[in-house]
C-alpha positions as CSV (number, residue, x, y, z in Angstrom):
1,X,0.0,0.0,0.0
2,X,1.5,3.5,-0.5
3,X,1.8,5.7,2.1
4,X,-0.8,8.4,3.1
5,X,2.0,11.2,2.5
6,X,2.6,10.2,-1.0
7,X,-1.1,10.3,-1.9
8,X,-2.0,13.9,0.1
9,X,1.4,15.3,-0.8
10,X,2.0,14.3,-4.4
11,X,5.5,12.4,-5.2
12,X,6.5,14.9,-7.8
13,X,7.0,17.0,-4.8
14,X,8.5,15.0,-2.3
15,X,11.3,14.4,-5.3
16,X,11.1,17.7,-6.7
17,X,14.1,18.7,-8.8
18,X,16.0,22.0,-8.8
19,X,16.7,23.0,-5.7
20,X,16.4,27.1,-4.7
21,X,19.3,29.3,-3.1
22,X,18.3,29.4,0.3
23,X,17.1,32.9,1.6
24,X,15.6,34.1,4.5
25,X,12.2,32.4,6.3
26,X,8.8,33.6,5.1
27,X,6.3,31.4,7.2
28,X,2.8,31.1,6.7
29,X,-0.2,29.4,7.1
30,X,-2.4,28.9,4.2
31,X,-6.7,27.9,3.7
32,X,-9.2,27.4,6.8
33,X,-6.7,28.1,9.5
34,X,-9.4,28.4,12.2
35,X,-10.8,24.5,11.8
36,X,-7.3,23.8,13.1
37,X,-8.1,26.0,16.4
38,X,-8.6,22.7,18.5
39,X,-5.9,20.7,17.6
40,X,-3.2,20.0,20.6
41,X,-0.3,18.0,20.1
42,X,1.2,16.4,22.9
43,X,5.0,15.1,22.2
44,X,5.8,11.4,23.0
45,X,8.0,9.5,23.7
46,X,7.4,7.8,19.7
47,X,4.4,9.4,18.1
48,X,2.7,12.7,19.6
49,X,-0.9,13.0,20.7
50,X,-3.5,14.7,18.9
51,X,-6.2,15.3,19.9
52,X,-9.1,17.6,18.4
53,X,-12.9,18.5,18.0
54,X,-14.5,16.2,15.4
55,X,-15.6,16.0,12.9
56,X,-12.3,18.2,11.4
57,X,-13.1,19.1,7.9
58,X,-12.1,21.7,5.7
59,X,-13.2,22.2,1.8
60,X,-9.6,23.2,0.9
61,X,-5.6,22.8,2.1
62,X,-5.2,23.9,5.2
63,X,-1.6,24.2,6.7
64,X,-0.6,25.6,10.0
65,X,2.4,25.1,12.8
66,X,0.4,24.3,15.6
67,X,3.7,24.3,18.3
68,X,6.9,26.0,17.7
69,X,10.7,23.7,18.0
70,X,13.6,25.5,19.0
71,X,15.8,24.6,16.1
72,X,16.9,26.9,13.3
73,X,14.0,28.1,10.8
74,X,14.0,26.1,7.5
75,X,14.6,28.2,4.7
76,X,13.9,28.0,1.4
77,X,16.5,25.8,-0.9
78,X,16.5,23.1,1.9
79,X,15.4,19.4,2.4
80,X,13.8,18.8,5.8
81,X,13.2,15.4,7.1
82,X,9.8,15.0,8.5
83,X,7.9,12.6,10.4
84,X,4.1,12.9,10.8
85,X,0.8,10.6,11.8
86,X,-2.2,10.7,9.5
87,X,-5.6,10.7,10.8
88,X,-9.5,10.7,9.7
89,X,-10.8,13.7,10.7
90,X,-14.0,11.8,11.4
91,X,-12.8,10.3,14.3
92,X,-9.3,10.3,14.6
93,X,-8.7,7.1,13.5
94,X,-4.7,6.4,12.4
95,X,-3.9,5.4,9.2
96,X,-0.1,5.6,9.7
97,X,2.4,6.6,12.2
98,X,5.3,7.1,11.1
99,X,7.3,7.9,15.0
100,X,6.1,4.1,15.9
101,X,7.9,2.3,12.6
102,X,10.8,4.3,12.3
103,X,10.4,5.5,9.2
104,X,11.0,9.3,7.8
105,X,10.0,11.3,4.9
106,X,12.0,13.9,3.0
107,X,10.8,17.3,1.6
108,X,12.7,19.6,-0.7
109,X,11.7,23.6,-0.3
110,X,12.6,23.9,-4.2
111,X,11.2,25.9,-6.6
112,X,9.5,23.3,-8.3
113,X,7.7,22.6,-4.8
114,X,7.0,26.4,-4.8
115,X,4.9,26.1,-7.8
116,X,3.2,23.4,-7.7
117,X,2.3,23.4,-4.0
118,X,2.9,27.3,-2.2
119,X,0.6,26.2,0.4
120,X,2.8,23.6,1.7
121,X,6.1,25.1,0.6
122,X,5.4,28.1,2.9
123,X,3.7,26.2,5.4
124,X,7.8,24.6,6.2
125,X,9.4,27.8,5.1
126,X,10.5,29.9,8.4
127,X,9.2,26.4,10.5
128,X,11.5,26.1,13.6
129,X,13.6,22.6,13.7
130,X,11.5,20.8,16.2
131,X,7.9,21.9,15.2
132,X,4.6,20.5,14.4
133,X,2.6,21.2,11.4
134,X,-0.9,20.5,10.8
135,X,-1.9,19.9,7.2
136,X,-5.2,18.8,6.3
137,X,-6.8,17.8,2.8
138,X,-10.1,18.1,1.7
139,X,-12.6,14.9,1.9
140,X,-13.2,14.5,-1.5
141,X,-9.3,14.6,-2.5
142,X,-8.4,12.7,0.6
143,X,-11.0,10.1,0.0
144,X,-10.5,10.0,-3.9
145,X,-6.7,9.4,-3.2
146,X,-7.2,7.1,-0.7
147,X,-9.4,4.6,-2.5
148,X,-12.1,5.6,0.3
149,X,-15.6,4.4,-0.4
150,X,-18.1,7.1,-1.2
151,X,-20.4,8.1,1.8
152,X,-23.5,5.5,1.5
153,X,-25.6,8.7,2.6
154,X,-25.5,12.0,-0.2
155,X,-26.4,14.2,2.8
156,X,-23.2,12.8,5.2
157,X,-20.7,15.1,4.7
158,X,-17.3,13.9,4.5
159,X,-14.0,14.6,7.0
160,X,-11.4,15.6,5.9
161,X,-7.9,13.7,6.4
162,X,-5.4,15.7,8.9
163,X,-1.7,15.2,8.6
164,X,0.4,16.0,12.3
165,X,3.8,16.6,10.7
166,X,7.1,17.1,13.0
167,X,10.4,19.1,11.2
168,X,12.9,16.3,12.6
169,X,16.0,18.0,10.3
170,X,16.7,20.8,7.9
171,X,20.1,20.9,5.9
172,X,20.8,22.4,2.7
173,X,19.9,19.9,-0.4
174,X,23.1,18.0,-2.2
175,X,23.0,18.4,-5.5
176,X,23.6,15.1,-7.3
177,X,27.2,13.7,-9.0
178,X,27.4,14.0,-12.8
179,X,29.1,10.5,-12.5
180,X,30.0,7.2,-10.2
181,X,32.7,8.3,-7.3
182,X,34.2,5.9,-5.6
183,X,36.5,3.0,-5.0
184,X,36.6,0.5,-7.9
185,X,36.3,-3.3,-6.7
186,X,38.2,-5.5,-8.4
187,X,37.9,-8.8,-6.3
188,X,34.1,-9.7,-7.8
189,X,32.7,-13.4,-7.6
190,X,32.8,-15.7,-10.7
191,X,30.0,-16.0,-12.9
192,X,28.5,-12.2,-12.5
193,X,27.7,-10.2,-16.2
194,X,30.6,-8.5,-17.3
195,X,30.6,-4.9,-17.0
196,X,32.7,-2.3,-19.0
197,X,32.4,0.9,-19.5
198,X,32.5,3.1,-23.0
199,X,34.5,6.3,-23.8
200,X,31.7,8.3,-22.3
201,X,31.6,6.3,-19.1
202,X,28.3,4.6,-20.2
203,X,28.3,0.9,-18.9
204,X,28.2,-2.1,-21.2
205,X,26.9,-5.1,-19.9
206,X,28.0,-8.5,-21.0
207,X,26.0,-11.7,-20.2
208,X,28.2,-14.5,-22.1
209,X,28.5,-17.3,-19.6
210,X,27.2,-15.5,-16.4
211,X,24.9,-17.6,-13.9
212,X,21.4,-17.9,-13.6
213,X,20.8,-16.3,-10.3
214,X,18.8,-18.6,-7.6
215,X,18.7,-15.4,-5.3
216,X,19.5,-11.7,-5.6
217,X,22.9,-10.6,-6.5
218,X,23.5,-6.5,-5.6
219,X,27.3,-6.5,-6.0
220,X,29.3,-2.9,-5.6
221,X,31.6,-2.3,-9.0
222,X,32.6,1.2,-7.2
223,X,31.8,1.9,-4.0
224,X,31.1,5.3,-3.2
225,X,31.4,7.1,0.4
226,X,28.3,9.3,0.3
227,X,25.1,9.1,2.2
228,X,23.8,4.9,2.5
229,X,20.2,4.6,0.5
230,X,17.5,3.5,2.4
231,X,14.2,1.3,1.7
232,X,12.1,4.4,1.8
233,X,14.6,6.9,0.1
234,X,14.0,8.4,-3.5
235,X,17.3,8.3,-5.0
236,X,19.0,10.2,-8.5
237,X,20.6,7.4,-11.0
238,X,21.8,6.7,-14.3
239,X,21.5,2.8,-15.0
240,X,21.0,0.9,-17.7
241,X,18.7,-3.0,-17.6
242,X,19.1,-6.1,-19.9
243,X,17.7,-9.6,-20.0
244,X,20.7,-11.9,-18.4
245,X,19.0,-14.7,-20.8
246,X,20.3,-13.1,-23.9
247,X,21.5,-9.5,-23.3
248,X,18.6,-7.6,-25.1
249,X,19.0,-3.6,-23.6
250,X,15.3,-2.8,-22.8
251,X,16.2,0.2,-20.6
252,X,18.5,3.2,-20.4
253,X,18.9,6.4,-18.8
254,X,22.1,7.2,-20.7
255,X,20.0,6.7,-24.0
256,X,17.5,9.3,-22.8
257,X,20.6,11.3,-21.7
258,X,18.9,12.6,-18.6
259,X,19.3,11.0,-14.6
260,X,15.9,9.7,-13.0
261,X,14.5,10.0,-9.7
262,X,12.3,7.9,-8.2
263,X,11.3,6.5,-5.1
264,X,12.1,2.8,-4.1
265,X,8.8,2.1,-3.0
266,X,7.7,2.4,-6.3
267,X,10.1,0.1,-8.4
268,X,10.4,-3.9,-8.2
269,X,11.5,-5.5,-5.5
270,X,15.0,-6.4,-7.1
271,X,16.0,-2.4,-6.8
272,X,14.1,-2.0,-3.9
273,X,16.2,-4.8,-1.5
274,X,19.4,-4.6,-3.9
275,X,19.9,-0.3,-3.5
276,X,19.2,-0.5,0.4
277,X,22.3,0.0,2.1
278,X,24.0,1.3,-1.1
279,X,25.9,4.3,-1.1
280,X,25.5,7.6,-2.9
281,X,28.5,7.7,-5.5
282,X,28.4,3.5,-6.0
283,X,27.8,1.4,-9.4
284,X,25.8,-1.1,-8.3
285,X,25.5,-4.3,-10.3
286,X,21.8,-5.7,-9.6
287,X,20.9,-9.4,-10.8
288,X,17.5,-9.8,-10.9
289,X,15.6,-13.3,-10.6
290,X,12.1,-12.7,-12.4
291,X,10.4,-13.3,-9.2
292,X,11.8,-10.1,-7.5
293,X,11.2,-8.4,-11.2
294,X,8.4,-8.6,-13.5
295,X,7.7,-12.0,-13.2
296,X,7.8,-15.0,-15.9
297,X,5.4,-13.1,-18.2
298,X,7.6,-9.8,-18.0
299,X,6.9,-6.1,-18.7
300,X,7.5,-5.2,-22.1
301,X,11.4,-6.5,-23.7
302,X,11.5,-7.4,-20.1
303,X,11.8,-10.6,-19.6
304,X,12.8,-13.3,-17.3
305,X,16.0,-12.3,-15.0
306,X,17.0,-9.0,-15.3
307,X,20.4,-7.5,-15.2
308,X,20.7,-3.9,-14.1
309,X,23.8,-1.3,-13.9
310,X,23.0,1.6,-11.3
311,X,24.8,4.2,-10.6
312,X,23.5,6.2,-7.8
313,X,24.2,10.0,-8.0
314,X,22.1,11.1,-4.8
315,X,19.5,11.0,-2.6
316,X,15.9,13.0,-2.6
């Protein structure tokens, strides 16, 4: 199932591109401000508690820092790493906590953010380290997103879905390498795809008499000393994919001569298990049984075990 943020806050933006200069806060709230009047969060141990008068709902975005941190403001140009727990406005029901599993979000103040979501962009612009937004969606979005059932009763009306959001970090956004940095490994197992690269540094894979794999192989070719990738981490790479049964190319960033970024919950399970613990700046040689790819039947000139080389030039 994805995750609530990823369906309220759209994945374009928690990956968003360009990053801006940072420059000095300008915080503000945005939409039906007063709905949020009741809400008190109390900080835990793990997750906080909110509590608030229900039904919450609002009939457009509403975001608002409900209790101040005492960390530095967040400017603009920055990524901040953000935890938050989603609720039904209805009742408060949680959908998902993010405190209790561990897990963390990352949001880039960028100028792409700024335009295609001011609301929340200035909602975390000027926030203090250590504070806790409210951002709340209207029903219809929230429920259409969600995959909610509509209301069995036309008169009901709707909640809205209310996001508690804590600014865990802010620090300037990387920019990603143009290339793989990095330690070259030159002690590899037998029986791996061959890799090479061209005069432009693109790899070239060779399958002649490597082994079917009967689990996944995710073997460093250079191993780079940046930040280490994790499961829920949108990362920037160049990489190209073949079939290990005969060494079609079905996939290419070089070819399209533009990096991609995307998130590893969205991608098969061979990138998702193979890139976590990675480093930024590492080639990473991925082979793929179908099962943790597209299956038997494949996707397209996909087919069967897969064979990818990734080079992975930063972290979103």
């Amino acid at each position: 199932m994805r995750r609530i943020i990823a369906l309220l806050l759209p994945l374009a933006l928690l990956v968003a591109g360009c990053a801006s200069t940072p420059s000095a806060p300008t915080p503000s709230s945005a939409g039906q401000v007063a709905a949020l009047d009741s809400l008190k969060v109390t900080p835990g141990d793990k997750a906080p508690a909110v509590d608030f008068a229900k039904p919450l709902a609002v009939n457009e975005e509403t975001i608002k820092v409900v209790q101040d941190g005492d960390g530095d403001a967040v400017k603009a140009g920055q990524t901040v790493e953000i935890g938050y727990v989603a609720l039904s406005g209805a009742d408060g029901t949680v959908y998902e906590d993010t405190f209790s599993s561990g897990n963390t979000e990352k949001l880039e103040l960028s100028d792409e953010l700024k335009s295609g979501n001011a609301a929340v962009y200035n909602g975390f612009v000027g926030a203090k380290v250590g504070s806790y937004l409210a951002y709340a969606t209207p029903a219809q979005a929230s429920q259409a997103q969600a995959g909610a059932s509509p209301s069995a009763s036309p008169s009901a009306a709707p909640s809205s879905t209310l996001l508690v959001i804590k600014v865990i970090s802010a620090k300037d956004t990387p920019q990603p390498l143009s290339k793989p940095e990095g330690d070259t490994v030159t002690d590899l197992p037998a029986g791996l795809p061959k890799v090479t690269q061209d005069d432009k540094g693109v790899p070239q894979v060779d399958v002649a008499g490597a082994a079917k794999p009967t689990a996944l192989v995710s073997q460093d070719l250079i191993k780079g000393h940046g930040d280490t990738v994790k499961e829920t981490d949108s990362i920037v790479a160049n990489y190209v994919g073949v079939n290990l049964s005969d060494g079609t190319k079905f996939d290419s960033s070089y070819d399209r001569g533009q990096s991609a970024t995307f998130s590893l919950q969205g991608v098969i399970q061979g990138w998702t298990k193979g890139l976590a613990g990675k480093t930024v700046g590492s080639r990473v040689l991925l082979v793929i049984p179908a099962a943790l790819a597209y299956g038997d039947q494949g996707q397209g000139q996909a087919k069967g075990d897969l064979v990818f080389v990734v080079d992975i030039l930063g972290i979103k």
